[in-house]
C-alpha positions in Angstrom: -22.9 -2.4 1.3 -21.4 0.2 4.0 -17.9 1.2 2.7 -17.4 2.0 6.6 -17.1 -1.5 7.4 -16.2 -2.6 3.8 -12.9 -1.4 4.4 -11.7 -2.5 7.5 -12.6 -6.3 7.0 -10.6 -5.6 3.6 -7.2 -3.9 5.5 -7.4 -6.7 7.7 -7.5 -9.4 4.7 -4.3 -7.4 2.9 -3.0 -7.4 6.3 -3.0 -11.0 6.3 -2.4 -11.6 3.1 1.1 -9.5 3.4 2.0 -11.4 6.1 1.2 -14.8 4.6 3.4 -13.7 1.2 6.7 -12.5 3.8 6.5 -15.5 5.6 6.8 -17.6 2.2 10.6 -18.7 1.3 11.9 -16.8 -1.7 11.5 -19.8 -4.2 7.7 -19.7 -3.5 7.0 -16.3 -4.0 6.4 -15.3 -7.8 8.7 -12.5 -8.9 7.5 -10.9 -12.5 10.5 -8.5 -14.0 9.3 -5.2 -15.5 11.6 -2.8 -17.2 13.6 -0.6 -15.0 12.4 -2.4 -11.8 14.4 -4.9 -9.6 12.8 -8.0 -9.8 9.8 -7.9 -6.9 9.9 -4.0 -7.2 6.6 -3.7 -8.8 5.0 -6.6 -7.3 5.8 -4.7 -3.3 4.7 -1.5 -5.2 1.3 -2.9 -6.4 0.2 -4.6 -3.2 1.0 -1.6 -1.0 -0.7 0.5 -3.5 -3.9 -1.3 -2.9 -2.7 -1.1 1.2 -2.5 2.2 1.4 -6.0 3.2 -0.1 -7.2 0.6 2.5 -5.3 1.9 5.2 -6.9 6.1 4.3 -10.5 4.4 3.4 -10.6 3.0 7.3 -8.5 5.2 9.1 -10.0 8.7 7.2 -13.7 8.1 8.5 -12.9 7.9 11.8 -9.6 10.3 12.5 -10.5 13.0 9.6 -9.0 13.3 6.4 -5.6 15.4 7.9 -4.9 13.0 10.8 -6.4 9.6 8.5 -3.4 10.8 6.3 -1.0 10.4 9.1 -2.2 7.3 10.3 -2.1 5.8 7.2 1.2 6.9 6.1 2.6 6.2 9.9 0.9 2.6 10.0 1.5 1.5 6.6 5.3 2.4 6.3 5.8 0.9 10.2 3.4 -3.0 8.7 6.3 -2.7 5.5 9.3 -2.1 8.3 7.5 -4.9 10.1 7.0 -7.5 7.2 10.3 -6.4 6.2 11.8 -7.6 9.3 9.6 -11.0 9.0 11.6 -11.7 5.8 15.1 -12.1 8.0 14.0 -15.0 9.8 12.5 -16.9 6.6 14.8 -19.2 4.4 16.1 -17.5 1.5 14.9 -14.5 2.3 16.3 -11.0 4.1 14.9 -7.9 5.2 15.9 -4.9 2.2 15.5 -1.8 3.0 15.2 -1.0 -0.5 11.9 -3.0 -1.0 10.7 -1.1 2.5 11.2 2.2 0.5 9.4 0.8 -2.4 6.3 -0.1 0.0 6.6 3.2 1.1 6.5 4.9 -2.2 3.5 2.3 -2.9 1.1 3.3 0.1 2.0 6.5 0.1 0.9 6.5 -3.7 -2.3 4.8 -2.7 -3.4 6.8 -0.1 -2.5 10.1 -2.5 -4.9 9.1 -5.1 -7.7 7.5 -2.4 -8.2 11.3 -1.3 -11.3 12.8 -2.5 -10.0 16.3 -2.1 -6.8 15.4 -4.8 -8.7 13.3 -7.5 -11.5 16.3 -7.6 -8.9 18.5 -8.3 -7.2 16.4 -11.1 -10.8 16.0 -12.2 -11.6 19.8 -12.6 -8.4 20.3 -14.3 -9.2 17.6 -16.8 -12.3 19.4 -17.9 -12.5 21.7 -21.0 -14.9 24.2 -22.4 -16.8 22.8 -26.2 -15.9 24.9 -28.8 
């Protein structure tokens, strides 16, 4: 299968998807505690993780990989603000500016490590000579 339309029919699903989970009332939404993580920390880190390598896998192809970056980074930290903002009008919910930052930190993380450019460098560095 194409990867070039793979991923845009797959942004769109996390799209939704991030939506669908902001629009849920607190009580509804499963919240796992980790060690030295605010409860939900993780969960907004992980799902934006996966957004961001979605967001540089369809934006990259068509902008280029320095302006795909921007994109990404611009459109995924504006869709957090947004489903951020979501969360004030739902019951039991409210908009934290701290969980934006995490989603953020998550996309940005994401797209770092969906770059071809970066992960052949980590690659070459991991290599070493036989004795």
């Amino acid at each position: 299968m194409n990867l070039k339309l793979l991923f845009p029919v797959m942004f769109a699903a996390e799209s939704i998807f991030l939506i669908y989970m902001a629009l849920q009332p607190g009580y509804a939404v499963p919240t796992f505690h980790f060690p030295f993580f605010r409860g939900g920390d993780m969960e907004h880190f992980l799902a934006y993780l996966v957004y961001g390598i979605l967001g540089y896998g369809t934006l990259s192809p068509r902008l280029g990989q320095g302006a795909g970056l921007a994109a990404s980074l611009a459109f995924c930290g504006l869709f957090a603000g947004l489903t951020e903002g979501m969360q004030a009008f739902v019951p039991t919910r409210f908009a934290d500016p701290v969980d934006w930052a995490v989603d953020v930190l998550g996309s940005s993380a994401g797209i770092l490590a969906s770059r071809k450019d970066v992960v052949i460098r980590r690659l070459k560095f991991q290599k070493t000579e036989p004795f």
